[in-house]
C-alpha positions, 0 to 999 in steps of 0.5 A, spaced: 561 384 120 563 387 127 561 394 128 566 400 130 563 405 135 564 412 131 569 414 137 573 410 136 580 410 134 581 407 126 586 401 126 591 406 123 590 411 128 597 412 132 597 410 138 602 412 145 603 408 151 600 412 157 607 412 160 609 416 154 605 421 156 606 428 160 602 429 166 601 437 165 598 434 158 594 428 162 591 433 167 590 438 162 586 434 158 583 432 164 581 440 166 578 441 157 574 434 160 570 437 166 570 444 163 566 442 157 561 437 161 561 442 166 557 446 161 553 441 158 551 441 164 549 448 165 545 447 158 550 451 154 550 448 149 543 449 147 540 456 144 537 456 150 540 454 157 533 455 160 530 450 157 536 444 155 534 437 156 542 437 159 541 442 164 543 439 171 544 443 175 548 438 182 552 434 177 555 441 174 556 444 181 560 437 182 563 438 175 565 444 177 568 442 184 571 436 181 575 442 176 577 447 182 580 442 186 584 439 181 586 445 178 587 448 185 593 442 186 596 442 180 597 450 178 604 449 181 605 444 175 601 447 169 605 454 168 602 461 169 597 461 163 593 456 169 595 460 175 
């Protein structure tokens, strides 16, 4: 029997084509994306971030450059609730 990853979409999942998806939904995912590691990083998602086995603090500090920069291009795009 082959195993499934538990990230994965079941078979019955609706699927879309990349195409069919608008560019403020891509880059807002994108921001949600970096946003969330960005904080795992900073150890926010433990009780105590001083003591997270995910703090990292350099690789938030890119997560986070990562995230201004693209919200920094594409705010234009996104409406007023990103500016």
């Amino acid at each position: 029997m082959t195993e499934t990853p538990d990230n994965a979409c079941p078979p019955d999942a609706p699927h879309r084509d990349l195409a069919d998806v608008p560019a403020t939904e891509v880059i807002s995912r994108a921001v949600v994306m970096l946003m969330s590691a960005a904080a795992e990083k900073l150890g926010l998602a433990s009780a105590d971030p001083e003591d997270s086995e995910n703090r990292d603090l350099d690789e938030a500090w890119r997560l986070i450059t990562a995230l201004a920069g693209l919200l920094d291009g594409s705010t234009q795009y996104l409406g007023p609730h990103a500016a």
